[in-house]
KEVOLO-379430 format. One line per 2 residues: number of its first residue (from 1); their letters; for each residue x, y negated, z negated of N, C-alpha, C. Coordinates in steps of 0.1 Angstrom, whole numbers. Last residue first. Layout:
BEGIN
NUM = a = X/Y/Z/X/Y/Z/X/Y/Z | ...
//
This chain:
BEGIN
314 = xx = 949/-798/-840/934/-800/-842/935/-783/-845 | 970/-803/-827/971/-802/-843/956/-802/-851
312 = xx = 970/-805/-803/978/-797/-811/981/-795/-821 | 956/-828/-800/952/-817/-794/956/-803/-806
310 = xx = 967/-850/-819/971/-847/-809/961/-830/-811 | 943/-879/-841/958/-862/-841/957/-862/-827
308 = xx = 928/-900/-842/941/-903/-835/950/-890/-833 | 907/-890/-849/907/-896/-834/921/-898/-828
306 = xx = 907/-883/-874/908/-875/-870/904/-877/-853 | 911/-908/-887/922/-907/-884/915/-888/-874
304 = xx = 882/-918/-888/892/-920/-882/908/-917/-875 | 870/-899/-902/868/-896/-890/879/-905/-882
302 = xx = 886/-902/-926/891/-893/-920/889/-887/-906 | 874/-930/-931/886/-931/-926/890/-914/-922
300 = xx = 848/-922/-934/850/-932/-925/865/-932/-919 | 855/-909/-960/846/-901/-949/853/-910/-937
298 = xx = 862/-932/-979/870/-922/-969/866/-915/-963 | 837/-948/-978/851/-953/-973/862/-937/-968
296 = xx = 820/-928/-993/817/-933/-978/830/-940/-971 | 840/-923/-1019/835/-911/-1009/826/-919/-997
294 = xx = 837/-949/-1026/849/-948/-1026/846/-932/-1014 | 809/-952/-1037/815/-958/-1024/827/-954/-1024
292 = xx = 803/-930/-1050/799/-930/-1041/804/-943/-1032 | 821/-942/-1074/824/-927/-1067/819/-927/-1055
290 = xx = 832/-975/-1077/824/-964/-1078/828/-957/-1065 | 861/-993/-1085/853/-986/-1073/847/-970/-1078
288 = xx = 880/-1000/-1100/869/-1009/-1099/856/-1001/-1093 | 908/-991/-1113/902/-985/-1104/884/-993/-1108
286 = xx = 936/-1011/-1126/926/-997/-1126/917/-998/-1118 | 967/-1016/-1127/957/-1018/-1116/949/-1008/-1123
284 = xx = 991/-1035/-1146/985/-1020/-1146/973/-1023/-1143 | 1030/-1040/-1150/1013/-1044/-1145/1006/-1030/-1139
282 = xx = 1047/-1032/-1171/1047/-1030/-1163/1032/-1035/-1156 | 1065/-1029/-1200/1058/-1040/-1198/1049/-1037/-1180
280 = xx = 1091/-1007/-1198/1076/-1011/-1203/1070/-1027/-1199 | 1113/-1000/-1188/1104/-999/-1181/1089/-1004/-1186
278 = xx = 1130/-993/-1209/1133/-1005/-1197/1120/-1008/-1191 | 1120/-974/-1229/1120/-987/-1231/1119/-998/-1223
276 = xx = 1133/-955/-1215/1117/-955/-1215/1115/-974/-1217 | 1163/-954/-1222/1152/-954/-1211/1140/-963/-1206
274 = xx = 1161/-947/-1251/1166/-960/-1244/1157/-963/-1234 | 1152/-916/-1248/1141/-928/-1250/1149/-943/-1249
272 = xx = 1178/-906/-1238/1163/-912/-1228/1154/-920/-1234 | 1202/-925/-1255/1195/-916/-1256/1183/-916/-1247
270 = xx = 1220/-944/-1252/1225/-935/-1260/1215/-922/-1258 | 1235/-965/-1227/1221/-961/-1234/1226/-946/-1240
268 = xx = 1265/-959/-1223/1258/-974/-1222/1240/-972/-1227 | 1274/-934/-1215/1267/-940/-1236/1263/-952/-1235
266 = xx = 1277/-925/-1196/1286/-927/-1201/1285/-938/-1216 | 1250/-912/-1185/1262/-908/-1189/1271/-910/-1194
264 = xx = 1235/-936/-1188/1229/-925/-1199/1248/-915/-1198 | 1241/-951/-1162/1241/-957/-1175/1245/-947/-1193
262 = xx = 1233/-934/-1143/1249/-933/-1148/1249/-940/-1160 | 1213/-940/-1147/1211/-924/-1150/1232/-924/-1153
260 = xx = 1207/-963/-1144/1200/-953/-1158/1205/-945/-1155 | 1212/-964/-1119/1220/-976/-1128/1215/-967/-1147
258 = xx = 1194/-953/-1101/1209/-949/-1105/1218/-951/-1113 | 1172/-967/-1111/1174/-949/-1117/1187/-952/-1111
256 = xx = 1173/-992/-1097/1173/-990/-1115/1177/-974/-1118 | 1177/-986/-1069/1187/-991/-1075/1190/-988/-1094
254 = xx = 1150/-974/-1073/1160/-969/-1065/1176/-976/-1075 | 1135/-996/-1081/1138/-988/-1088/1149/-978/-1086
252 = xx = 1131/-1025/-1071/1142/-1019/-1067/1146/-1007/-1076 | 1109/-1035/-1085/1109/-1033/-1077/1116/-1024/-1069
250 = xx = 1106/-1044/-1123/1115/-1040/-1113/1109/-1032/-1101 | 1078/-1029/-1133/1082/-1043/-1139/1097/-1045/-1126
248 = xx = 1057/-1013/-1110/1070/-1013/-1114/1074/-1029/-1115 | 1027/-1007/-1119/1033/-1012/-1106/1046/-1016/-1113
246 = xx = 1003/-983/-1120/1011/-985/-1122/1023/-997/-1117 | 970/-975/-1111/986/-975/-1106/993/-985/-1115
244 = xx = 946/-953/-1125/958/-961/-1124/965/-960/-1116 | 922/-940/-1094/931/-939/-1110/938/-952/-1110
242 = xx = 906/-941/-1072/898/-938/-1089/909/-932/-1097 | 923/-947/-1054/924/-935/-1059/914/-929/-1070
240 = xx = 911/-967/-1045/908/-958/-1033/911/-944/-1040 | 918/-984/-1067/903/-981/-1066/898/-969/-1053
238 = xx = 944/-987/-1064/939/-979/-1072/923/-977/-1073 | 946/-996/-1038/950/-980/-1040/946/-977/-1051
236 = xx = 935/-1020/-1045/926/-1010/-1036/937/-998/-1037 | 952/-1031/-1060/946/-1030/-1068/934/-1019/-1057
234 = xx = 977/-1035/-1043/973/-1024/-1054/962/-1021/-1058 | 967/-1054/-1026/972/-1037/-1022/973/-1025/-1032
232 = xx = 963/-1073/-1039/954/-1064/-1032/956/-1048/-1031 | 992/-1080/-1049/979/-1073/-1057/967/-1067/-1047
230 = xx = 1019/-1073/-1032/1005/-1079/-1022/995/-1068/-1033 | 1044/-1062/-1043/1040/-1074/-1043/1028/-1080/-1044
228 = xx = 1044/-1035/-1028/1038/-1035/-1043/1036/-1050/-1045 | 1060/-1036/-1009/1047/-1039/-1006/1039/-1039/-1017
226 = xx = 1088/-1031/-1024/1089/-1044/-1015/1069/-1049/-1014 | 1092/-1007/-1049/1089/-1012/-1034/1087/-1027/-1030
224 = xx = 1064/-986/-1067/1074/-994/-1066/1077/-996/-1054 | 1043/-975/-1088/1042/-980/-1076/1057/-989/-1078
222 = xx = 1029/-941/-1100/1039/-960/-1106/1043/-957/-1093 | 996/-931/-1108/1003/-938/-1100/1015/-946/-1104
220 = xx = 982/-911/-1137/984/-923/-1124/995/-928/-1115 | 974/-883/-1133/971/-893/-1145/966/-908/-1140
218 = xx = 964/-858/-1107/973/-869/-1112/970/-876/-1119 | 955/-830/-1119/948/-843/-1111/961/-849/-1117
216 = xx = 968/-797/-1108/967/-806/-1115/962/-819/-1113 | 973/-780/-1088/969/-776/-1094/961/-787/-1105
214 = xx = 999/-781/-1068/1001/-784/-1082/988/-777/-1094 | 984/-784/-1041/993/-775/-1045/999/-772/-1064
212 = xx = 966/-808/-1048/956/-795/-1050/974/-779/-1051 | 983/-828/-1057/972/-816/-1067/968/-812/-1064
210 = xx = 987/-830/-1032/998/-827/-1038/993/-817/-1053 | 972/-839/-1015/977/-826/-1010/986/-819/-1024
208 = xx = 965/-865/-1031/954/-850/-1030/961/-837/-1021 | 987/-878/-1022/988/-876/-1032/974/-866/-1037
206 = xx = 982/-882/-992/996/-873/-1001/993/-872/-1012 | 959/-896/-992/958/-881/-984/969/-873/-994
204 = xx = 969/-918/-1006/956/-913/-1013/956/-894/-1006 | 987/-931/-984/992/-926/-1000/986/-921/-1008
202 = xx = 965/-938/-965/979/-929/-966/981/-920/-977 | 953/-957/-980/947/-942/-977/957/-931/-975
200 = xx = 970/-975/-980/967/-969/-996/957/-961/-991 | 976/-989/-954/985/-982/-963/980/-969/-975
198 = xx = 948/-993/-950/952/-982/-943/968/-975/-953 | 944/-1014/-958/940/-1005/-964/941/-991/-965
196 = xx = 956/-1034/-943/966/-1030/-958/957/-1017/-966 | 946/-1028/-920/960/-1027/-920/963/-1022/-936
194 = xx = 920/-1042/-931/920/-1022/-926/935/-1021/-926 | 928/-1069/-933/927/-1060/-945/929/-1048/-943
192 = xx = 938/-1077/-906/947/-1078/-918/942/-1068/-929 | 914/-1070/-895/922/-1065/-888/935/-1063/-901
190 = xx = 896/-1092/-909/892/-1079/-910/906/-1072/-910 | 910/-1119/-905/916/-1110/-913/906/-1097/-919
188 = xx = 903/-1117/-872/918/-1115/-876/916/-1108/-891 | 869/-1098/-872/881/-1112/-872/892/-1108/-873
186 = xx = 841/-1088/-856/855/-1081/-860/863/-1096/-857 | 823/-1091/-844/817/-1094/-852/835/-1097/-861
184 = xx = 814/-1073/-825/818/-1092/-821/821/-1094/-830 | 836/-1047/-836/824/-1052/-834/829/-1069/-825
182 = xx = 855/-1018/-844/853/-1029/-840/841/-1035/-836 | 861/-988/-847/851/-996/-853/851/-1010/-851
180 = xx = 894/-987/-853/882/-978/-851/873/-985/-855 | 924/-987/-839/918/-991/-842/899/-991/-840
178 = xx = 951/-963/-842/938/-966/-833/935/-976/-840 | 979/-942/-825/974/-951/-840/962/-959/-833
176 = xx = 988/-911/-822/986/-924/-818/979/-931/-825 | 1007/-878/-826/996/-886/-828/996/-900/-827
174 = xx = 1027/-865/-824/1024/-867/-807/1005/-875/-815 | 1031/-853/-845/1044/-863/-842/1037/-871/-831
172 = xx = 1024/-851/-873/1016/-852/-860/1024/-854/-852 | 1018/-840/-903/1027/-841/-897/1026/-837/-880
170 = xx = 999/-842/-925/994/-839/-911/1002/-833/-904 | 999/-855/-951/1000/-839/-949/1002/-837/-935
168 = xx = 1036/-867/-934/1027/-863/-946/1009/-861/-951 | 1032/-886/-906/1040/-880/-916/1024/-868/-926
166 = xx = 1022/-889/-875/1016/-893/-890/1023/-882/-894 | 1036/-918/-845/1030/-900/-850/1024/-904/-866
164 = xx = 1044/-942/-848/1054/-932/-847/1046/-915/-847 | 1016/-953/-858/1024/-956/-845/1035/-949/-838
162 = xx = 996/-951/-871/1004/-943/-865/1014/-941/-851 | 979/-966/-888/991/-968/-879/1000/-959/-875
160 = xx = 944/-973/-881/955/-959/-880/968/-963/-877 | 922/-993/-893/932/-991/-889/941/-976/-889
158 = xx = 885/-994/-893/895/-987/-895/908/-991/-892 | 864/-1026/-898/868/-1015/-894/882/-1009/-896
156 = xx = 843/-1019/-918/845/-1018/-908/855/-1029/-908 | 832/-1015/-945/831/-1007/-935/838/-1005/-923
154 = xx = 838/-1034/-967/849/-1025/-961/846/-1018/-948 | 815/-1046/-982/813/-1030/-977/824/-1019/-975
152 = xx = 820/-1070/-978/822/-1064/-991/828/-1052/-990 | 828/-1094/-957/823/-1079/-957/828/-1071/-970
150 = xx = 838/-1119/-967/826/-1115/-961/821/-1103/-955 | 858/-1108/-989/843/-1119/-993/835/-1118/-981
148 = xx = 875/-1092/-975/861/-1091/-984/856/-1096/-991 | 885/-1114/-955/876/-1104/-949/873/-1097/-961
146 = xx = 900/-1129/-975/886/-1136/-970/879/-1127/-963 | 915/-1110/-986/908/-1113/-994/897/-1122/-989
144 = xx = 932/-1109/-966/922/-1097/-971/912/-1098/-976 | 938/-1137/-965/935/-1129/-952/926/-1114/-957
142 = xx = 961/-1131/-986/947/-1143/-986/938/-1137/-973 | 978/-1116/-984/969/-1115/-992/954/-1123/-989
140 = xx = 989/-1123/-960/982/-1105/-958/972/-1107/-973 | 1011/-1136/-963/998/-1142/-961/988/-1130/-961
138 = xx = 1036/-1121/-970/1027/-1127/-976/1015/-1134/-979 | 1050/-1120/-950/1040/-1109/-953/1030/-1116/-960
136 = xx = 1041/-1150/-923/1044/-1143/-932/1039/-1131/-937 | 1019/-1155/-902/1034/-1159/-903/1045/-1149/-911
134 = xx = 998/-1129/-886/1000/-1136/-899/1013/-1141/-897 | 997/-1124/-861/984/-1130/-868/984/-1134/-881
132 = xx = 1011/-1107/-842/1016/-1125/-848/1003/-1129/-850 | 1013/-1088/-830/1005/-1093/-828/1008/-1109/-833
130 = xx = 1040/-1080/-839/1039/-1078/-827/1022/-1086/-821 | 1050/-1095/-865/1060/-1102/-854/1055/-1090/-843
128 = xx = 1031/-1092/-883/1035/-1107/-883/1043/-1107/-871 | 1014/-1067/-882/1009/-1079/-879/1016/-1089/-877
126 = xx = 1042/-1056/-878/1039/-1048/-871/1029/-1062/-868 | 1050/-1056/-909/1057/-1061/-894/1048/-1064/-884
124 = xx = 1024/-1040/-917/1023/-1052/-922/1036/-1062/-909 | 1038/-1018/-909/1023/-1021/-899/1026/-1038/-904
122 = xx = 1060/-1010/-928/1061/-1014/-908/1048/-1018/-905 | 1048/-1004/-947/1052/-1022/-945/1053/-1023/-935
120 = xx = 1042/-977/-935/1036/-990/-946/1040/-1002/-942 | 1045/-951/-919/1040/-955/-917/1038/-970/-926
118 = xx = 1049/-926/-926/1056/-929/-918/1056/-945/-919 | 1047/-909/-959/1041/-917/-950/1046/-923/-944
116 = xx = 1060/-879/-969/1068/-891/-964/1055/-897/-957 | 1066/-861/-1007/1054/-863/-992/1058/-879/-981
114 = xx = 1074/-837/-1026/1077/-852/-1020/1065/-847/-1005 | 1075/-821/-1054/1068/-823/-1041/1073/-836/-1041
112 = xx = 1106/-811/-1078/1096/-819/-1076/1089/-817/-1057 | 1122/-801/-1105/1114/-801/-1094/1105/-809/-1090
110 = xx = 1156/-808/-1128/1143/-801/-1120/1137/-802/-1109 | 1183/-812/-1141/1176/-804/-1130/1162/-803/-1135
108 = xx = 1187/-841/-1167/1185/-824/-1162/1177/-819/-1145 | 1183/-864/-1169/1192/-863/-1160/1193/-852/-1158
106 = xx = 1163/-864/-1194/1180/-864/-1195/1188/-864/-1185 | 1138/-856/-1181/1143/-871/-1194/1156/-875/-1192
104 = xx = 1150/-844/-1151/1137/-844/-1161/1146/-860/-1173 | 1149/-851/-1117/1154/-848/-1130/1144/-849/-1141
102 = xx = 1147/-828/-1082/1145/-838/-1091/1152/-837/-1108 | 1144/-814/-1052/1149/-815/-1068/1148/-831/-1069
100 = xx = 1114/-806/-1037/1127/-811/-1033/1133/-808/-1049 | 1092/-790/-1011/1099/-789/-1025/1115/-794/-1024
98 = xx = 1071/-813/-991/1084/-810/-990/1087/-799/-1007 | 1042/-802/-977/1044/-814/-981/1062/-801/-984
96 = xx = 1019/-785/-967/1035/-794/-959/1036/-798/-961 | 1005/-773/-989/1002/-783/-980/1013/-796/-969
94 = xx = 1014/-756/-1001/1004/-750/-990/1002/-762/-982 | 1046/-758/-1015/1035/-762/-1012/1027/-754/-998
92 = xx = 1061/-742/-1043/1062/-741/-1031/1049/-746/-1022 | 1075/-756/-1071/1066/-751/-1061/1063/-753/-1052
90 = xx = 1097/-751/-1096/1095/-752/-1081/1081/-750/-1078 | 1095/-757/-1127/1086/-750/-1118/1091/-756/-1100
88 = xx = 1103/-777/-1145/1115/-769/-1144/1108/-763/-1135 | 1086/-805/-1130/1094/-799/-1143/1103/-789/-1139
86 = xx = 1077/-820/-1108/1069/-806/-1115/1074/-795/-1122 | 1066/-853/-1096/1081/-843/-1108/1072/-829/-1110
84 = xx = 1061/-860/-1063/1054/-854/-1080/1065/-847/-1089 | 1069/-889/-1050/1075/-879/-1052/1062/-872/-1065
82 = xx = 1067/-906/-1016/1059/-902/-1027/1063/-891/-1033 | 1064/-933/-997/1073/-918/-1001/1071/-917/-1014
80 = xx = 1062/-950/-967/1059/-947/-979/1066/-931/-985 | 1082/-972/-947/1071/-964/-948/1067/-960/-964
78 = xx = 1092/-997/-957/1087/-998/-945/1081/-986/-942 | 1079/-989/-987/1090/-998/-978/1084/-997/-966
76 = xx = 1070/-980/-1018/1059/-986/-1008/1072/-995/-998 | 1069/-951/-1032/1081/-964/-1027/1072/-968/-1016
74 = xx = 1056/-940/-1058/1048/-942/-1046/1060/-946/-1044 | 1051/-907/-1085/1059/-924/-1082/1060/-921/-1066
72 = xx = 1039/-890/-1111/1042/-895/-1097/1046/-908/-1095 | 1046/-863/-1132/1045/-881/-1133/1047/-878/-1119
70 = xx = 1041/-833/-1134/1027/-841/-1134/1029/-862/-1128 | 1066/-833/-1157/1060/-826/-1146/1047/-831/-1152
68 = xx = 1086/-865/-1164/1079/-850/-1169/1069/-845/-1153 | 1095/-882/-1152/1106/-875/-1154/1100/-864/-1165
66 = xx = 1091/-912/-1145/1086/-901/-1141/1095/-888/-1144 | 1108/-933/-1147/1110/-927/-1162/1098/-918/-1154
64 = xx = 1111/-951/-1127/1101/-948/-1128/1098/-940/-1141 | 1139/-937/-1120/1139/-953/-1126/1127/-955/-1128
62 = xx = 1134/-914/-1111/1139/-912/-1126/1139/-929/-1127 | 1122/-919/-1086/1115/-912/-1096/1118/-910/-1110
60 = xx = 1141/-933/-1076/1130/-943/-1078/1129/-936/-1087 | 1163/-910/-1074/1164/-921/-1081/1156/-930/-1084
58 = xx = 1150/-897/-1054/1146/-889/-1065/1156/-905/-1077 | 1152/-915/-1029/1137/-912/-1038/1136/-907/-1055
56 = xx = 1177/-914/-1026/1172/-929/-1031/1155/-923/-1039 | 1201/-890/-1051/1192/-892/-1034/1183/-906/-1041
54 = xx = 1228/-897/-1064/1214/-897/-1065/1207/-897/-1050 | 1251/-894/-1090/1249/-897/-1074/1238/-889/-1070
52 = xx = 1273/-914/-1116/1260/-904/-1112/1261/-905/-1098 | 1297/-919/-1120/1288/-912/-1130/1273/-908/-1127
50 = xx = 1326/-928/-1117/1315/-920/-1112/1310/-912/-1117 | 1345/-950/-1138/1339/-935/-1140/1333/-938/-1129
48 = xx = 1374/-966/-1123/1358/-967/-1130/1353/-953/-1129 | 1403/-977/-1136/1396/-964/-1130/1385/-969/-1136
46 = xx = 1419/-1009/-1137/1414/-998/-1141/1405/-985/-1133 | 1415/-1029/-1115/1427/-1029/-1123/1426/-1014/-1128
44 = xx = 1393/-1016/-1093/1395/-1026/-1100/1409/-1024/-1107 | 1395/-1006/-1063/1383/-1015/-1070/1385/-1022/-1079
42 = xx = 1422/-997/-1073/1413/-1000/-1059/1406/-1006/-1059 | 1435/-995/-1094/1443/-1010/-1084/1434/-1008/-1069
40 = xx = 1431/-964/-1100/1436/-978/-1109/1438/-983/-1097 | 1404/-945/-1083/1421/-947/-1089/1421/-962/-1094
38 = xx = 1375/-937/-1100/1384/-943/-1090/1399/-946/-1094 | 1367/-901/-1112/1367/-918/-1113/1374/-923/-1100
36 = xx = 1334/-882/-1114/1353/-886/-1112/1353/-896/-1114 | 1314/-878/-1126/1319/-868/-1118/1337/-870/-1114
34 = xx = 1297/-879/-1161/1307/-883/-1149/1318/-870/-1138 | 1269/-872/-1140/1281/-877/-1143/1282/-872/-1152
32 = xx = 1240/-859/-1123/1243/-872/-1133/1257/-865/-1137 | 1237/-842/-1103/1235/-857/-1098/1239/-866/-1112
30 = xx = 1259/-817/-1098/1244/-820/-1110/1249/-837/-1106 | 1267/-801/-1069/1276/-813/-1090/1263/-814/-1091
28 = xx = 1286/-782/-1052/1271/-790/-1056/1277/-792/-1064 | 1314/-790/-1030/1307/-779/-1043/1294/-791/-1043
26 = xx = 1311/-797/-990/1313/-803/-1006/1310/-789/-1015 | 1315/-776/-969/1307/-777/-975/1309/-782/-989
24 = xx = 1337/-758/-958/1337/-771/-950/1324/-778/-955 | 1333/-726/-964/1347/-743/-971/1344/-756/-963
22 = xx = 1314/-720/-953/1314/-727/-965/1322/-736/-969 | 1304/-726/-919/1316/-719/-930/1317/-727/-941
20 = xx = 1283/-719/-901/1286/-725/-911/1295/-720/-923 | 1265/-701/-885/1274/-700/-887/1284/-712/-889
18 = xx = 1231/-698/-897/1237/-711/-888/1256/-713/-886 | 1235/-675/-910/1226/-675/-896/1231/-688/-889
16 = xx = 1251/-683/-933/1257/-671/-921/1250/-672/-907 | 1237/-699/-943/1254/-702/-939/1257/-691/-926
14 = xx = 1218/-686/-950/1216/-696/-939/1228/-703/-933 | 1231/-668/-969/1226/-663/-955/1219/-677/-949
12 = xx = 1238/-683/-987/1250/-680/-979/1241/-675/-967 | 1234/-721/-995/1225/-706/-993/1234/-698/-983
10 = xx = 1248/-737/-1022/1248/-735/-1009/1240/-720/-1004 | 1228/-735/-1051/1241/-736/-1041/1238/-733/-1025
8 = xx = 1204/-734/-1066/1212/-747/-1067/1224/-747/-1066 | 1188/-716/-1066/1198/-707/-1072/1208/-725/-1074
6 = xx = 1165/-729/-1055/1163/-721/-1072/1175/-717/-1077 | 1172/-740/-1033/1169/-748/-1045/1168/-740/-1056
4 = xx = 1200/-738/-1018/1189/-728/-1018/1189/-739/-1034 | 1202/-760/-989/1208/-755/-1000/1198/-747/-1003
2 = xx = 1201/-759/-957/1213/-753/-964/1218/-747/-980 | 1186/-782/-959/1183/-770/-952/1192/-758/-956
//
């Protein structure tokens, strides 16, 4: 709130409105190294460089080697969080979504939209330890997969988890999570699938707020995170998206882009394309799902979620 992103310092007239005295405000440093080291006999015999320091998203986004304008990367955790790199261009969104920084190849400043889904693996919780319909996450696959062998259609029925309100585009706070469309007919692992499908609509809304601010269609998706595990789950975001996703050979990208980016500072990789390298091999979901059903599934889900906003946001 405080920094000014184009000028990449502290902003003095928000310093001044929020009377905030600068000296009591670290200097900004460029997130890649080396910034300092540790003294000899703390940590280890020797001083260790500090060499990089990363917010966790914009570190998925460089361990994701997303790191031209246009790459996106999903972190599927207990909620969801979605960054678009948009190179050396700030832009400023129409669609509440965030402008945050980011890096390009080399660990260089740039830009990027972030979008926060409140809302992911907490639902998948949410079946195992408040309803207790699955033991495990991991059962969520098999469970999906028998509610679409016997409803192909998907139709029915909806999940909204909004349980905390709804992040990203909406930002609802006083919105409630529903369950839409039930029948006699409606089983446990219906309820299991709308849950997991519900994630990848989420992630489907942020990522069309995001081109239409940008201007540009997204290529594809790299997916990283704990929920990336459950192939269903991908492979319907990528068919909810009609694009690739992408699904990160490493999980814990967060951890990989810090470890790359300090890595690159101090010559343990010599050059970004090192980089690039780490990340190949990666499993790659493409999109199954014709146009016209993919446009009746989300119709269905926007009347849903347009049961759960609050008054105040209608």
């Amino acid at each position: 709130m405080l920094f000014n992103l184009a000028r990449r310092e502290w902003d003095p007239d928000m310093l001044t409105m929020l009377d905030v005295p600068r000296e009591m405000l670290p200097r900004a440093v460029s997130s890649r190294g080396p910034l300092a080291e540790t003294a000899p006999g703390t940590i280890a015999p020797h001083a260790i460089p500090i060499a990089a320091v990363i917010g966790d998203q914009q570190s998925a986004l460089f361990g994701q080697r997303a790191v031209e304008a246009g790459d996106s990367k999903a972190t599927y955790g207990t909620g969801a969080f979605l960054l678009m790199n948009t190179g050396d261009k700030m832009v400023p969104s129409k669609n509440r979504l965030v402008t945050t920084a980011a890096l390009g190849p080399a660990g260089e400043s740039a830009y990027a939209l972030e979008g926060s889904v409140f809302i992911a693996g907490a639902a998948v919780q949410w079946l195992r330890d408040g309803l207790k319909i699955v033991r495990t996450a991991a059962d969520t696959y098999d469970e999906a997969r028998a509610s679409l062998q016997k409803n192909r259609d998907r139709s029915q029925p909806y999940v909204v988890p909004a349980f905390v309100g709804l992040g990203a585009p909406h930002w609802d706070a006083n919105a409630r999570g529903a369950i839409v469309g039930i029948t006699r007919g409606t089983t446990r692992a219906d309820l299991v699938r709308a849950t997991l499908d519900s994630i990848a609509y989420q992630v489907r809304d942020v990522i069309v707020a995001m081109e239409s601010d940008t201007g540009h269609p997204m290529s594809e998706l790299r997916a990283d995170g704990g929920a990336t595990a459950n192939p269903y789950l991908m492979q319907f975001q990528a068919d909810i998206l009609g694009k690739p996703v992408r699904r990160a050979k490493i999980a814990e990208t967060t951890a990989m882009g810090a470890a790359m980016l300090a890595g690159l500072a101090v010559g343990v990789w010599k050059s970004p394309s090192d980089l690039d390298a780490l990340v190949k091999g990666a499993d790659l979901f493409k999109s199954k799902m014709q146009a016209a059903e993919r446009d009746r599934l989300l119709a269905g889900w926007h009347d849903a979620v347009s049961r759960t906003l609050s008054k105040a946001s209608n």
